[in-house]
C-alpha positions in Angstrom: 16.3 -63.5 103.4 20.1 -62.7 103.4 21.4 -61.5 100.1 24.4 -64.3 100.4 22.0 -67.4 101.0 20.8 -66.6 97.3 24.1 -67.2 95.9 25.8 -70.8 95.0 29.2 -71.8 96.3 30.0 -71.1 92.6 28.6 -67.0 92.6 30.5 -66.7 95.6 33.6 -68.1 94.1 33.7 -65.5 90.9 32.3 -62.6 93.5 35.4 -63.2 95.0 37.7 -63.0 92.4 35.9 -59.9 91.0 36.2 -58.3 94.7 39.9 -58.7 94.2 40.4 -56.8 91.4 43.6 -57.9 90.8 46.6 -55.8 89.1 45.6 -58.9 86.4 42.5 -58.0 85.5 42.9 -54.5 85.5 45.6 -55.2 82.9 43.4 -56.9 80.7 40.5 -54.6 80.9 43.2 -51.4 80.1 43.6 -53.6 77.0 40.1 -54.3 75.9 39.3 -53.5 72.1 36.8 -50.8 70.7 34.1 -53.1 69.9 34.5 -54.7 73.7 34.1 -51.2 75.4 31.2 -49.9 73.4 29.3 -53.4 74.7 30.6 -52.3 78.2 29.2 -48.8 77.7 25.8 -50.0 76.4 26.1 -52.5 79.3 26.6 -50.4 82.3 23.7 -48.2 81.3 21.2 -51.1 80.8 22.2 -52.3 84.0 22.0 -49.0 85.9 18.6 -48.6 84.1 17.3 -52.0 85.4 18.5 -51.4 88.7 17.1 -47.9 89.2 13.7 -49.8 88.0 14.6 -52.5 90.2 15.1 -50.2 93.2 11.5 -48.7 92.3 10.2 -51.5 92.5 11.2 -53.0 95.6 10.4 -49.3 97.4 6.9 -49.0 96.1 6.4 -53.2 97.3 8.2 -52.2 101.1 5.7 -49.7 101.4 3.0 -52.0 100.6 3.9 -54.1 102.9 4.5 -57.0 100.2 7.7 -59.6 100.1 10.8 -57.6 98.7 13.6 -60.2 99.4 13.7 -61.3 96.3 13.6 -58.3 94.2 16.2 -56.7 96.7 18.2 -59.8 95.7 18.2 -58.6 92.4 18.8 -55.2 92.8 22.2 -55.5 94.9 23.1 -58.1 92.3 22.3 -55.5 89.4 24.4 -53.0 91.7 27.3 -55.3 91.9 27.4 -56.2 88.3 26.9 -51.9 87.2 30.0 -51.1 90.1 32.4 -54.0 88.4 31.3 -52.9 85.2 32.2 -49.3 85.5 35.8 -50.3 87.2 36.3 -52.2 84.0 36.2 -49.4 82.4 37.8 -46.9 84.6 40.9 -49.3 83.9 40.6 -49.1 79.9 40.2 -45.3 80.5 42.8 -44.4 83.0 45.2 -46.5 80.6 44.3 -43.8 77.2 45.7 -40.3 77.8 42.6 -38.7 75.8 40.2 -40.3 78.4 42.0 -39.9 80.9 42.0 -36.0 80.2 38.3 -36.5 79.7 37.9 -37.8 83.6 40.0 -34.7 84.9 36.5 -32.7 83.7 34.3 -32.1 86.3 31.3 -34.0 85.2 32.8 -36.6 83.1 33.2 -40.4 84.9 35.2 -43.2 83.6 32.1 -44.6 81.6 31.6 -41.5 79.7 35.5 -40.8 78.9 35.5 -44.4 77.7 32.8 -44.4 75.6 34.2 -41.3 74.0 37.5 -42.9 73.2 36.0 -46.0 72.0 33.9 -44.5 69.3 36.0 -41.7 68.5 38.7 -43.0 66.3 41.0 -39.6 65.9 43.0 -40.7 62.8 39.9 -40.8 60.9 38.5 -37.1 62.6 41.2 -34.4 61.1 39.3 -31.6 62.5 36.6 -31.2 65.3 34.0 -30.9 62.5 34.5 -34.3 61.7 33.9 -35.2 65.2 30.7 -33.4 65.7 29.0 -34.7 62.6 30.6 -38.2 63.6 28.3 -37.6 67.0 25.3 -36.0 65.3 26.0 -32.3 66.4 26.5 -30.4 62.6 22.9 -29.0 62.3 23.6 -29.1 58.3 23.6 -32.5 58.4 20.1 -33.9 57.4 19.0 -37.6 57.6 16.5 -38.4 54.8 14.2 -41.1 54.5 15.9 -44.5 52.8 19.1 -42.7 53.8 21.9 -44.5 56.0 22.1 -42.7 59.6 24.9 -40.0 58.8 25.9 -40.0 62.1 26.7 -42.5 65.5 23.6 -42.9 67.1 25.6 -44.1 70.3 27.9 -42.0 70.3 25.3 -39.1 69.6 23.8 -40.6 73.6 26.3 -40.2 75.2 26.9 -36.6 74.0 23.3 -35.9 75.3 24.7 -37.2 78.9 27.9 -35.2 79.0 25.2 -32.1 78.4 23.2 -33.5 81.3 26.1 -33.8 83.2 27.6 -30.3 82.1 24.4 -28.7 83.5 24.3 -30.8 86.5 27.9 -29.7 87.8 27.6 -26.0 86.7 27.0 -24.8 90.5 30.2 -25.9 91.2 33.1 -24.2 92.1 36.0 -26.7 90.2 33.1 -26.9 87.3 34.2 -25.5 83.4 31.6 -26.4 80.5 29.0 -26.3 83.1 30.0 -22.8 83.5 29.8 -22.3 79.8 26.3 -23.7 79.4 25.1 -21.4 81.5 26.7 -18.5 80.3 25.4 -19.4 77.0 22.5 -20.0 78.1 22.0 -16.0 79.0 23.5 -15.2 75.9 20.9 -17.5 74.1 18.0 -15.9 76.0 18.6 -12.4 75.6 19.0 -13.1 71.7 15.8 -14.7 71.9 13.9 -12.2 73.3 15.3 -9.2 71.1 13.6 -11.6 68.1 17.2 -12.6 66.9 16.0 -15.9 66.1 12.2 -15.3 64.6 13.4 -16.8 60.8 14.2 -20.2 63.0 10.9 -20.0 65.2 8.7 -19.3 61.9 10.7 -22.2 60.2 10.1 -24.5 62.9 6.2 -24.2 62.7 6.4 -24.6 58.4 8.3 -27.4 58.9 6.8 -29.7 62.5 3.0 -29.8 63.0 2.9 -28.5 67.0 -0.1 -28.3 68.4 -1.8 -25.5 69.0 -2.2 -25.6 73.0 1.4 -26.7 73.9 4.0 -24.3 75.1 6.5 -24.5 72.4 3.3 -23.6 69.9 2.9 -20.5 72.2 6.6 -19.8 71.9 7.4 -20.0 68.2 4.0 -18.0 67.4 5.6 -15.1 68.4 8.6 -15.4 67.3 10.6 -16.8 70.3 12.2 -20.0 70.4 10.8 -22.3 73.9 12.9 -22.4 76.8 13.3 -25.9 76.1 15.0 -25.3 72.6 17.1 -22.0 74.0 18.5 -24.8 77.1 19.3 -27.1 74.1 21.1 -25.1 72.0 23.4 -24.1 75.1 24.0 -27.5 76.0 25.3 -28.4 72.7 27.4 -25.1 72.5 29.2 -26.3 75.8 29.1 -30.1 74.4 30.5 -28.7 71.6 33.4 -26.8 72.8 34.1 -29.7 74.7 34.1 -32.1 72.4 36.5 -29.9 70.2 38.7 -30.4 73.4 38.8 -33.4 73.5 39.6 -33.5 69.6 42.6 -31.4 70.2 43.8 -33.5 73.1 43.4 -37.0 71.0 45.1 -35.6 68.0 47.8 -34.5 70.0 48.6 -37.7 71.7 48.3 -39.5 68.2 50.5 -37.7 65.7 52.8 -35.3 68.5 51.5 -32.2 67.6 48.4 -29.8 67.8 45.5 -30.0 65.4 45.6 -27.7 62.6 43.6 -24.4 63.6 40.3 -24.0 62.7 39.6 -22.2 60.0 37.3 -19.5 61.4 40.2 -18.5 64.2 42.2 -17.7 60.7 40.4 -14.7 59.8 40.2 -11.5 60.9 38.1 -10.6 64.2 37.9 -14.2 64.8 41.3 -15.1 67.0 39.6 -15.6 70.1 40.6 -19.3 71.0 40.5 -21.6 74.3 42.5 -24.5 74.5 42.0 -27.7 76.6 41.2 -26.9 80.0 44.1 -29.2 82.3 45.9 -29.9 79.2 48.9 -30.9 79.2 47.8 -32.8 82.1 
Protein backbone atom coordinates (compact mmCIF):
# COMPACT_ATOMS: atom_id res chain seq x y z
CA UNK A 1 0.00 0.00 0.00
CA UNK A 2 1.44 3.34 -1.23
CA UNK A 3 2.11 5.88 1.46
CA UNK A 4 0.04 8.57 -0.71
CA UNK A 5 -3.30 6.40 -1.07
CA UNK A 6 -3.51 6.86 2.87
CA UNK A 7 -3.82 10.50 2.60
CA UNK A 8 -7.13 12.60 1.85
CA UNK A 9 -7.20 15.19 -0.95
CA UNK A 10 -7.15 17.45 2.16
CA UNK A 11 -3.54 15.96 3.82
CA UNK A 12 -2.24 16.33 0.48
CA UNK A 13 -3.38 19.85 0.23
CA UNK A 14 -1.56 21.12 3.71
CA UNK A 15 1.55 18.60 2.72
CA UNK A 16 1.84 20.81 0.05
CA UNK A 17 1.91 23.89 1.51
CA UNK A 18 4.29 22.63 4.24
CA UNK A 19 6.66 21.23 1.25
CA UNK A 20 6.82 24.81 0.17
CA UNK A 21 8.11 26.32 2.96
CA UNK A 22 7.47 29.60 1.88
CA UNK A 23 9.63 32.87 2.76
CA UNK A 24 5.90 33.32 4.79
CA UNK A 25 6.08 30.80 6.95
CA UNK A 26 9.56 30.96 7.80
CA UNK A 27 8.79 34.56 8.80
CA UNK A 28 6.31 33.58 11.14
CA UNK A 29 8.07 30.72 12.72
CA UNK A 30 11.42 33.22 13.20
CA UNK A 31 8.78 35.12 15.20
CA UNK A 32 7.18 32.43 17.35
CA UNK A 33 7.10 33.28 21.22
CA UNK A 34 8.97 31.43 24.13
CA UNK A 35 6.05 29.47 25.33
CA UNK A 36 5.44 28.34 21.41
CA UNK A 37 9.09 27.03 20.95
CA UNK A 38 9.38 25.11 24.25
CA UNK A 39 6.01 23.15 22.90
CA UNK A 40 7.92 22.76 19.61
CA UNK A 41 11.04 21.46 21.45
CA UNK A 42 8.98 18.98 23.62
CA UNK A 43 7.21 18.20 20.37
CA UNK A 44 9.93 17.23 18.06
CA UNK A 45 11.35 14.89 20.65
CA UNK A 46 7.99 13.07 21.32
CA UNK A 47 7.69 12.71 17.74
CA UNK A 48 11.27 11.50 17.03
CA UNK A 49 10.67 9.18 20.09
CA UNK A 50 7.44 7.63 18.49
CA UNK A 51 8.92 7.37 15.31
CA UNK A 52 12.18 5.57 16.37
CA UNK A 53 9.53 3.14 18.20
CA UNK A 54 7.56 3.23 15.22
CA UNK A 55 10.43 2.26 13.00
CA UNK A 56 11.11 -0.72 15.54
CA UNK A 57 8.21 -1.77 15.15
CA UNK A 58 7.62 -2.07 11.61
CA UNK A 59 11.36 -3.84 11.38
CA UNK A 60 10.73 -6.47 13.96
CA UNK A 61 6.96 -7.09 11.95
CA UNK A 62 9.00 -7.19 8.23
CA UNK A 63 11.02 -9.68 9.57
CA UNK A 64 8.16 -11.72 10.70
CA UNK A 65 6.75 -11.69 7.83
CA UNK A 66 3.51 -9.75 9.15
CA UNK A 67 1.59 -6.64 7.32
CA UNK A 68 3.70 -3.37 7.88
CA UNK A 69 1.90 -1.04 5.46
CA UNK A 70 0.17 0.48 7.93
CA UNK A 71 2.61 1.03 10.62
CA UNK A 72 5.10 2.24 7.72
CA UNK A 73 2.26 4.66 7.08
CA UNK A 74 2.73 6.05 10.29
CA UNK A 75 6.21 6.09 10.61
CA UNK A 76 6.90 8.32 7.28
CA UNK A 77 3.98 10.42 8.61
CA UNK A 78 5.83 10.69 12.12
CA UNK A 79 9.05 11.45 9.93
CA UNK A 80 7.43 14.21 7.97
CA UNK A 81 5.74 15.83 10.94
CA UNK A 82 9.60 15.56 13.21
CA UNK A 83 11.51 17.07 9.66
CA UNK A 84 8.78 20.23 9.45
CA UNK A 85 9.00 20.44 13.04
CA UNK A 86 12.72 20.90 13.31
CA UNK A 87 12.71 23.53 10.12
CA UNK A 88 10.23 25.48 12.27
CA UNK A 89 12.65 25.77 14.46
CA UNK A 90 15.78 26.16 12.54
CA UNK A 91 13.87 29.42 11.30
CA UNK A 92 13.16 30.84 14.98
CA UNK A 93 16.85 29.98 15.67
CA UNK A 94 18.67 31.17 12.70
CA UNK A 95 16.62 34.49 13.34
CA UNK A 96 18.35 34.89 17.32
CA UNK A 97 22.10 35.71 17.23
CA UNK A 98 22.67 33.64 20.59
CA UNK A 99 21.18 30.47 18.84
CA UNK A 100 22.45 30.97 16.01
CA UNK A 101 26.03 31.09 17.66
CA UNK A 102 24.80 27.99 19.43
CA UNK A 103 24.30 26.04 15.77
CA UNK A 104 27.98 27.17 14.62
CA UNK A 105 29.02 24.33 17.59
CA UNK A 106 29.75 21.20 16.26
CA UNK A 107 27.18 19.13 17.91
CA UNK A 108 24.49 21.60 18.54
CA UNK A 109 21.29 21.43 15.78
CA UNK A 110 18.67 23.95 15.41
CA UNK A 111 16.36 22.10 18.06
CA UNK A 112 18.83 22.27 20.73
CA UNK A 113 20.05 26.01 20.04
CA UNK A 114 16.34 26.79 20.20
CA UNK A 115 15.38 25.26 23.08
CA UNK A 116 18.35 27.00 24.73
CA UNK A 117 17.14 30.47 23.78
CA UNK A 118 13.66 29.79 24.61
CA UNK A 119 14.18 28.94 28.19
CA UNK A 120 17.05 31.00 28.80
CA UNK A 121 15.88 34.44 29.32
CA UNK A 122 19.44 36.44 29.69
CA UNK A 123 18.06 39.62 31.35
CA UNK A 124 17.03 37.63 34.21
CA UNK A 125 20.69 35.41 34.22
CA UNK A 126 23.44 38.27 35.17
CA UNK A 127 26.15 35.77 35.42
CA UNK A 128 26.65 32.16 34.18
CA UNK A 129 25.93 30.95 37.72
CA UNK A 130 22.53 31.93 37.33
CA UNK A 131 22.24 29.95 34.24
CA UNK A 132 23.59 26.75 35.54
CA UNK A 133 21.36 26.67 38.58
CA UNK A 134 18.52 27.87 36.19
CA UNK A 135 19.39 24.36 34.22
CA UNK A 136 20.07 22.22 37.31
CA UNK A 137 23.93 22.16 37.01
CA UNK A 138 25.07 24.12 40.70
CA UNK A 139 25.76 20.80 42.75
CA UNK A 140 24.90 23.10 45.94
CA UNK A 141 21.62 23.36 44.97
CA UNK A 142 19.54 20.76 46.85
CA UNK A 143 15.77 19.88 46.11
CA UNK A 144 13.98 18.89 49.38
CA UNK A 145 10.97 17.15 49.90
CA UNK A 146 7.61 19.60 49.84
CA UNK A 147 10.13 21.94 48.16
CA UNK A 148 9.29 23.74 44.58
CA UNK A 149 11.79 22.20 41.87
CA UNK A 150 14.79 24.87 42.18
CA UNK A 151 15.62 24.43 38.89
CA UNK A 152 14.06 23.85 34.90
CA UNK A 153 13.49 20.38 34.58
CA UNK A 154 13.34 20.94 30.69
CA UNK A 155 15.78 22.91 30.32
CA UNK A 156 17.98 20.67 32.66
CA UNK A 157 17.07 17.67 29.40
CA UNK A 158 18.28 19.29 27.14
CA UNK A 159 21.54 20.02 28.88
CA UNK A 160 21.85 16.26 29.33
CA UNK A 161 21.57 16.01 25.27
CA UNK A 162 24.12 18.74 24.48
CA UNK A 163 26.57 16.37 26.79
CA UNK A 164 25.41 13.38 24.70
CA UNK A 165 26.04 15.22 21.79
CA UNK A 166 29.43 16.77 23.07
CA UNK A 167 30.72 13.25 23.52
CA UNK A 168 29.31 11.99 20.43
CA UNK A 169 31.25 14.60 18.11
CA UNK A 170 34.51 14.58 20.18
CA UNK A 171 36.40 12.34 17.38
CA UNK A 172 35.99 14.99 15.17
CA UNK A 173 38.36 17.12 13.74
CA UNK A 174 36.06 20.67 13.61
CA UNK A 175 34.77 19.38 17.20
CA UNK A 176 35.48 21.87 20.62
CA UNK A 177 33.55 20.85 23.91
CA UNK A 178 33.77 17.38 22.71
CA UNK A 179 37.35 17.82 22.87
CA UNK A 180 37.01 19.19 26.36
CA UNK A 181 34.99 16.29 27.69
CA UNK A 182 37.48 14.16 26.98
CA UNK A 183 40.28 15.95 28.13
CA UNK A 184 38.51 16.20 31.38
CA UNK A 185 37.64 13.10 31.31
CA UNK A 186 41.55 12.01 31.73
CA UNK A 187 41.97 14.65 34.13
CA UNK A 188 38.90 13.23 36.13
CA UNK A 189 40.32 9.72 35.99
CA UNK A 190 43.74 10.14 37.11
CA UNK A 191 42.27 12.18 40.18
CA UNK A 192 40.30 9.32 40.83
CA UNK A 193 42.68 6.82 40.96
CA UNK A 194 45.27 8.82 43.15
CA UNK A 195 42.12 8.78 45.83
CA UNK A 196 41.47 12.58 45.26
CA UNK A 197 37.89 12.07 45.57
CA UNK A 198 37.55 9.19 48.48
CA UNK A 199 35.50 11.98 51.03
CA UNK A 200 32.80 12.09 47.85
CA UNK A 201 32.96 8.14 47.22
CA UNK A 202 32.54 7.52 51.21
CA UNK A 203 29.67 10.23 51.19
CA UNK A 204 27.93 8.73 48.42
CA UNK A 205 27.54 5.21 50.15
CA UNK A 206 26.26 7.23 53.85
CA UNK A 207 23.99 8.93 51.84
CA UNK A 208 22.27 6.23 48.71
CA UNK A 209 21.67 2.57 49.69
CA UNK A 210 23.65 0.72 46.61
CA UNK A 211 23.67 -2.56 46.48
CA UNK A 212 26.21 -4.52 47.43
CA UNK A 213 26.89 -6.59 43.97
CA UNK A 214 26.60 -3.64 41.52
CA UNK A 215 29.66 -1.96 40.03
CA UNK A 216 29.33 1.42 41.50
CA UNK A 217 29.07 -0.46 45.11
CA UNK A 218 32.50 -2.03 44.08
CA UNK A 219 33.72 1.39 43.12
CA UNK A 220 32.97 3.72 46.00
CA UNK A 221 34.09 0.82 48.53
CA UNK A 222 37.39 1.61 47.83
CA UNK A 223 37.41 4.83 47.55
CA UNK A 224 36.97 5.48 43.74
CA UNK A 225 34.22 7.12 42.11
CA UNK A 226 32.47 4.58 39.00
CA UNK A 227 33.38 5.16 35.60
CA UNK A 228 29.93 6.14 35.12
CA UNK A 229 30.09 9.03 37.73
CA UNK A 230 33.90 10.12 36.49
CA UNK A 231 32.10 10.32 32.52
CA UNK A 232 29.38 12.48 34.25
CA UNK A 233 31.17 14.78 35.90
CA UNK A 234 33.22 15.49 32.54
CA UNK A 235 30.25 15.98 30.62
CA UNK A 236 28.89 18.60 32.82
CA UNK A 237 32.39 20.35 32.98
CA UNK A 238 32.29 20.59 29.10
CA UNK A 239 28.31 21.42 29.35
CA UNK A 240 29.27 23.75 31.62
CA UNK A 241 31.89 25.72 29.95
CA UNK A 242 29.62 25.74 27.21
CA UNK A 243 26.79 26.92 28.64
CA UNK A 244 28.85 29.83 30.19
CA UNK A 245 29.47 30.58 26.44
CA UNK A 246 26.64 30.76 25.46
CA UNK A 247 25.79 33.19 28.55
CA UNK A 248 28.48 35.41 27.42
CA UNK A 249 27.32 35.50 23.82
CA UNK A 250 23.43 36.30 24.94
CA UNK A 251 24.41 38.96 27.27
CA UNK A 252 26.36 40.49 24.77
CA UNK A 253 23.83 40.72 22.09
CA UNK A 254 21.28 41.99 24.82
CA UNK A 255 22.90 44.91 26.65
CA UNK A 256 26.16 45.71 23.87
CA UNK A 257 28.73 44.67 26.01
CA UNK A 258 30.48 41.60 27.74
CA UNK A 259 29.36 40.00 30.96
CA UNK A 260 30.96 41.19 33.95
CA UNK A 261 34.06 38.66 34.74
CA UNK A 262 33.64 36.00 36.90
CA UNK A 263 34.72 36.46 40.03
CA UNK A 264 37.20 33.58 40.42
CA UNK A 265 39.27 34.91 37.09
CA UNK A 266 39.68 38.18 39.56
CA UNK A 267 42.03 36.65 41.87
CA UNK A 268 45.24 35.82 41.79
CA UNK A 269 46.47 32.43 39.99
CA UNK A 270 43.09 32.31 38.54
CA UNK A 271 43.25 34.45 35.03
CA UNK A 272 43.12 31.67 32.87
CA UNK A 273 39.92 32.41 30.66
CA UNK A 274 38.43 31.11 27.24
CA UNK A 275 36.07 33.08 25.48
CA UNK A 276 33.29 31.94 23.01
CA UNK A 277 34.62 29.75 20.57
CA UNK A 278 33.42 31.55 16.79
CA UNK A 279 32.39 34.52 18.63
CA UNK A 280 31.96 37.34 17.15
CA UNK A 281 30.51 35.26 14.54
Amino acid sequence: MAFSTLLTPEDVVVIEELDQLTDQVRREASQMGAQEVRFLVDTYYQIQEQRKATANQTRALGEADEPIALLSHFEKLNAYTEKRTKQMLQAYAEAKADASWAMSIRGIGPVIAAGLAAHIDITLAPTAGHTWRFAGLDPTVEWNKKQKRPWNAKLKTLCWKVGESFVKVSNRDDDIYGHIYASRKRLEEERNEAGLFADQAEAKLEKYKISQTTEAYKAYSKGKLPPAHIHSRAKRYAVKLFLSHYHHVAYEVEFGKAPPMPYILTQPNHTHYMGPPNWPM
